[in-house]
C-alpha positions as protocol buffer text, in pm:
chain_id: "A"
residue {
  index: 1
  type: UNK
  ca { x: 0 y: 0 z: 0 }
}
residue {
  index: 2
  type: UNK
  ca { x: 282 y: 219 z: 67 }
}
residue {
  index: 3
  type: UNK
  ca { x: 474 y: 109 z: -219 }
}
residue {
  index: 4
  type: UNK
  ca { x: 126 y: 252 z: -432 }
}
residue {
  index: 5
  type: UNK
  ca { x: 117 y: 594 z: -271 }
}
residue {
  index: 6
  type: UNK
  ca { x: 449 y: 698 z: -335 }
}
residue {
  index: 7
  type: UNK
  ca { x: 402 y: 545 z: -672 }
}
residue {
  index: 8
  type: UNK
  ca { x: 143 y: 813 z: -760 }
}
residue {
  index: 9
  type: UNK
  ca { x: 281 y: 1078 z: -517 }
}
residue {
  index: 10
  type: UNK
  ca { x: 573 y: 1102 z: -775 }
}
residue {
  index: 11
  type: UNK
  ca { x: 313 y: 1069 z: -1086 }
}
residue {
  index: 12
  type: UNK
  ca { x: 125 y: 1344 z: -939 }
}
residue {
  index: 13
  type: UNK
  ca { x: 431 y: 1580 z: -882 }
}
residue {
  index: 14
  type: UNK
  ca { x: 548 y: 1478 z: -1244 }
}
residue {
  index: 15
  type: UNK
  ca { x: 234 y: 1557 z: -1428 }
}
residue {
  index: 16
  type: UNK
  ca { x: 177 y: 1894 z: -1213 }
}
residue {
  index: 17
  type: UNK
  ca { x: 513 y: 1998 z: -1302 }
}
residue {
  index: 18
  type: UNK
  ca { x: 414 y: 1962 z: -1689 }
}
residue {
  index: 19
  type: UNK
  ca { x: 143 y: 2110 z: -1603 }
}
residue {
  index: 20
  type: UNK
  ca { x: 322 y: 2390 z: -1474 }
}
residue {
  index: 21
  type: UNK
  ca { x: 531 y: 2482 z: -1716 }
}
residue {
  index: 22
  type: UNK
  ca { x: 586 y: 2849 z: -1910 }
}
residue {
  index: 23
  type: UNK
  ca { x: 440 y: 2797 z: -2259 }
}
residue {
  index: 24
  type: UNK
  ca { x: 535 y: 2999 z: -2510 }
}
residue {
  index: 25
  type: UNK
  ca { x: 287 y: 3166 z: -2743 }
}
residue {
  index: 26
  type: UNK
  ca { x: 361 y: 3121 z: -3130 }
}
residue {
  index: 27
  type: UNK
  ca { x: 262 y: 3418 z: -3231 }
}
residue {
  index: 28
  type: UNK
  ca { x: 507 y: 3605 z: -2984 }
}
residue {
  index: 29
  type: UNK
  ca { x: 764 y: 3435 z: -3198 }
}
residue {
  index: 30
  type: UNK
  ca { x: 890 y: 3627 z: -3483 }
}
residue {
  index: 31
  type: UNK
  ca { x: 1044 y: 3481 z: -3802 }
}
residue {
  index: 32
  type: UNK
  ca { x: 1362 y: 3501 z: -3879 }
}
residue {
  index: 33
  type: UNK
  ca { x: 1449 y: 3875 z: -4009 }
}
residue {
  index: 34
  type: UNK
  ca { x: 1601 y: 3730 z: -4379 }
}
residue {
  index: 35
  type: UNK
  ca { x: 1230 y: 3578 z: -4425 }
}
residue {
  index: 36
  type: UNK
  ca { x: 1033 y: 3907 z: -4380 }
}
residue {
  index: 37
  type: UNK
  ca { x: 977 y: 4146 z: -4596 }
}
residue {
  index: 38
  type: UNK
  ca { x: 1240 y: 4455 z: -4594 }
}
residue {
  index: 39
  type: UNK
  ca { x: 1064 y: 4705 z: -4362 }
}
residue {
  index: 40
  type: UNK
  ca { x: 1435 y: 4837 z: -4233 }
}
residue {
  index: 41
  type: UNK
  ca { x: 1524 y: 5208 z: -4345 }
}
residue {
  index: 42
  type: UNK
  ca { x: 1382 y: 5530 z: -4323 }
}
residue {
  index: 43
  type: UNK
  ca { x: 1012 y: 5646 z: -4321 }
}
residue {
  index: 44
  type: UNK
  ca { x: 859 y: 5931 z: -4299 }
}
residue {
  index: 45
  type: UNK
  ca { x: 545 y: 5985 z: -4025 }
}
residue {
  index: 46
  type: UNK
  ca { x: 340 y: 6272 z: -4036 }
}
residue {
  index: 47
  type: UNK
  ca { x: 188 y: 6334 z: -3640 }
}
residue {
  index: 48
  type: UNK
  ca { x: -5 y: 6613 z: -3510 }
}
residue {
  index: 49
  type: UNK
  ca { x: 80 y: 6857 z: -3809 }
}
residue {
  index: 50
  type: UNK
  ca { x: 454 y: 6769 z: -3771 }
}
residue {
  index: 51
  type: UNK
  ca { x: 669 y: 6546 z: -3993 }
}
residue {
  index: 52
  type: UNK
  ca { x: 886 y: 6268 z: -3791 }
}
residue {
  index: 53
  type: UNK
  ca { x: 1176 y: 6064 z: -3957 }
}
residue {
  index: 54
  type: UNK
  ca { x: 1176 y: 5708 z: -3826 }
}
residue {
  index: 55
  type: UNK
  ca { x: 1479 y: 5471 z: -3920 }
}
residue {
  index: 56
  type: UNK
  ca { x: 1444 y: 5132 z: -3852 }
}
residue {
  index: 57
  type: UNK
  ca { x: 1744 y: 4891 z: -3786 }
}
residue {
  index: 58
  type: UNK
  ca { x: 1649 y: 4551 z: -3813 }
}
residue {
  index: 59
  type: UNK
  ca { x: 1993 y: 4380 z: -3754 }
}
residue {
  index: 60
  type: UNK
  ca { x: 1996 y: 4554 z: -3420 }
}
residue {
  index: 61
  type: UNK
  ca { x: 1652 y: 4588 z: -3333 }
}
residue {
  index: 62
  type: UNK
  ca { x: 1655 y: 4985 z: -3290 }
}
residue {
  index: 63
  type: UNK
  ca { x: 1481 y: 5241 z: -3416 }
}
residue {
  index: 64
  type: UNK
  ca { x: 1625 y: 5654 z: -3464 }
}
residue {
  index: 65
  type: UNK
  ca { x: 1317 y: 5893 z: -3411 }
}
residue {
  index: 66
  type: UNK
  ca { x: 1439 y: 6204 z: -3572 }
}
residue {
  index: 67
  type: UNK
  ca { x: 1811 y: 6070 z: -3544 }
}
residue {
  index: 68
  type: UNK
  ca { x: 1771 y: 6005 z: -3183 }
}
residue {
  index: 69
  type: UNK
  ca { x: 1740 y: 5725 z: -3029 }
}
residue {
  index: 70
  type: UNK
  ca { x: 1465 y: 5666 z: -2774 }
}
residue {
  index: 71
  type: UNK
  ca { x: 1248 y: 5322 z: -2970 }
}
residue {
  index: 72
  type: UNK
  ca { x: 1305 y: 5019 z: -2922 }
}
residue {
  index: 73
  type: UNK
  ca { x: 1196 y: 4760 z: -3213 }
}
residue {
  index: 74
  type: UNK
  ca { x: 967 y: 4409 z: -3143 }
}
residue {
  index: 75
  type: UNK
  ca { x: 907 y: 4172 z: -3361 }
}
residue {
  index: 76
  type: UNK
  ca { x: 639 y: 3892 z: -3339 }
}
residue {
  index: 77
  type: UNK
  ca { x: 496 y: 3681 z: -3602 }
}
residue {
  index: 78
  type: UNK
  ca { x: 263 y: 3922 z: -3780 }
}
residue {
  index: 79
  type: UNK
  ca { x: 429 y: 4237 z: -3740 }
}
residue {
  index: 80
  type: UNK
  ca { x: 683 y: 4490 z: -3555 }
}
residue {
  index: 81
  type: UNK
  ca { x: 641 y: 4693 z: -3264 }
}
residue {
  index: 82
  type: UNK
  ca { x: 827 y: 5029 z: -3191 }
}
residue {
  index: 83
  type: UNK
  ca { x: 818 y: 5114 z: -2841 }
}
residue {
  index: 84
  type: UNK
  ca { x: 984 y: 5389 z: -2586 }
}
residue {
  index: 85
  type: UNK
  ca { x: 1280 y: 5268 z: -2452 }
}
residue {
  index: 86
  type: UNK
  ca { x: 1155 y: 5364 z: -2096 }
}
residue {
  index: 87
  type: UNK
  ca { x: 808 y: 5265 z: -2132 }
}
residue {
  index: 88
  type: UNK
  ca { x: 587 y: 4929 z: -2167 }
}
residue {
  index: 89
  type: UNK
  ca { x: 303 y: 5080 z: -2362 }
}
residue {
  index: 90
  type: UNK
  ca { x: 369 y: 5040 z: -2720 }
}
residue {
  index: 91
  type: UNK
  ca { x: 390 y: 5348 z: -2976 }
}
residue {
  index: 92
  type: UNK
  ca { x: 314 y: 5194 z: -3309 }
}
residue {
  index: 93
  type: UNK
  ca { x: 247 y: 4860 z: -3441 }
}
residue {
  index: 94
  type: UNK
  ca { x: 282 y: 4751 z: -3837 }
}
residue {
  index: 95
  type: UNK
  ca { x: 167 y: 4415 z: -3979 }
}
residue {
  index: 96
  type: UNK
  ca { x: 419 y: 4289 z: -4227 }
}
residue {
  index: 97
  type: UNK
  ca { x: 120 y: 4182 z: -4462 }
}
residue {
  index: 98
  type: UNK
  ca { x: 28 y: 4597 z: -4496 }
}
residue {
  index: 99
  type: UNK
  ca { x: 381 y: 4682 z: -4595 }
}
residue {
  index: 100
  type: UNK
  ca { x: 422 y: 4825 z: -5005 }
}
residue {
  index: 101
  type: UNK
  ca { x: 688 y: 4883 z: -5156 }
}
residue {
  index: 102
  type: UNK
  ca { x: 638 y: 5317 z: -5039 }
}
residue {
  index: 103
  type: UNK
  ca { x: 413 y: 5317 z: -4770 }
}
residue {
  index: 104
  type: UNK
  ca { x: 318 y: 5108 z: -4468 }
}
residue {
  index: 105
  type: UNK
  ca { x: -36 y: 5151 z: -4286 }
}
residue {
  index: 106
  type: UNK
  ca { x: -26 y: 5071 z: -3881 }
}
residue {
  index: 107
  type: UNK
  ca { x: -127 y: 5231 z: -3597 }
}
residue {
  index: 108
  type: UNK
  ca { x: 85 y: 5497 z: -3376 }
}
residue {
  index: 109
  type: UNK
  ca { x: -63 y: 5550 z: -3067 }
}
residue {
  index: 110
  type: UNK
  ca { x: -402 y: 5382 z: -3125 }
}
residue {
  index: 111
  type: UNK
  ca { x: -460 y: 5616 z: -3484 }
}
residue {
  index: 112
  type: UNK
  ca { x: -449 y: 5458 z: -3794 }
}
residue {
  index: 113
  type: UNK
  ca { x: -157 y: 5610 z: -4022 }
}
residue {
  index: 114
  type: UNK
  ca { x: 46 y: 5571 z: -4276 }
}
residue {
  index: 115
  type: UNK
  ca { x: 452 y: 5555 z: -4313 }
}
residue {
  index: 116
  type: UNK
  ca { x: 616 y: 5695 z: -4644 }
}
residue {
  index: 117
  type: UNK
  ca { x: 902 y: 5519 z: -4733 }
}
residue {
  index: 118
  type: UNK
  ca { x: 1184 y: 5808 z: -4767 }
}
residue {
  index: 119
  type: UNK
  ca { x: 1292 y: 5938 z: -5079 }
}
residue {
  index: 120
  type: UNK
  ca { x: 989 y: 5817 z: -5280 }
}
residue {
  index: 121
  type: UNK
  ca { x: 674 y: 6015 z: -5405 }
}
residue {
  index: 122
  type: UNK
  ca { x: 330 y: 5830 z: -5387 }
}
């Protein structure tokens, strides 16, 4: 009898520790950067009757606002996320299926908008 409730003590800690486990959501899981589409450069953003330069650095997951530095970049596996360095609220999100070849549409701040690539005319 004793020999039975150890038996399924050590089942039950077994299966509670599977149970216990961090999973890991796919879709927090971004491809690899030479699968996606090339979203790295510079774009223009036009906020609150001002124009903003964003530059986007995949390799190093950074991102210059108006040459400064202050965004961090987030990929998952639909899209990228720019975010202040010294927040946790997120700034602007872009879904790799709405990028173009000149223009991106996203959201920045909960707004829809639209990124210009820089240096083309649409």
């Amino acid at each position: 009898m004793r020999h039975q409730i150890v038996s399924l003590s050590i089942l039950f800690l077994f299966l509670f520790s599977i149970g216990c486990q961090d999973k890991k959501n796919p879709a927090d899981t971004a491809p690899e950067t030479s699968r996606l589409p090339a979203f790295g450069g510079e774009w223009v953003l036009e906020w609150e009757n001002k124009t903003h330069i964003i530059k986007i650095q995949p390799e190093d997951q950074t991102v210059l606002w108006n040459g400064t530095e202050g965004l961090s970049l987030e990929l998952d596996s639909v899209g990228i996320r720019l975010r202040p360095s010294d927040e946790e609220t997120i700034k602007g999100y872009f879904l790799y299926s709405d990028l173009k070849p000149k223009s991106w549409i996203g959201t920045w701040e909960n707004r829809v908008v639209r990124l210009i690539r820089k240096g083309t005319q649409e």
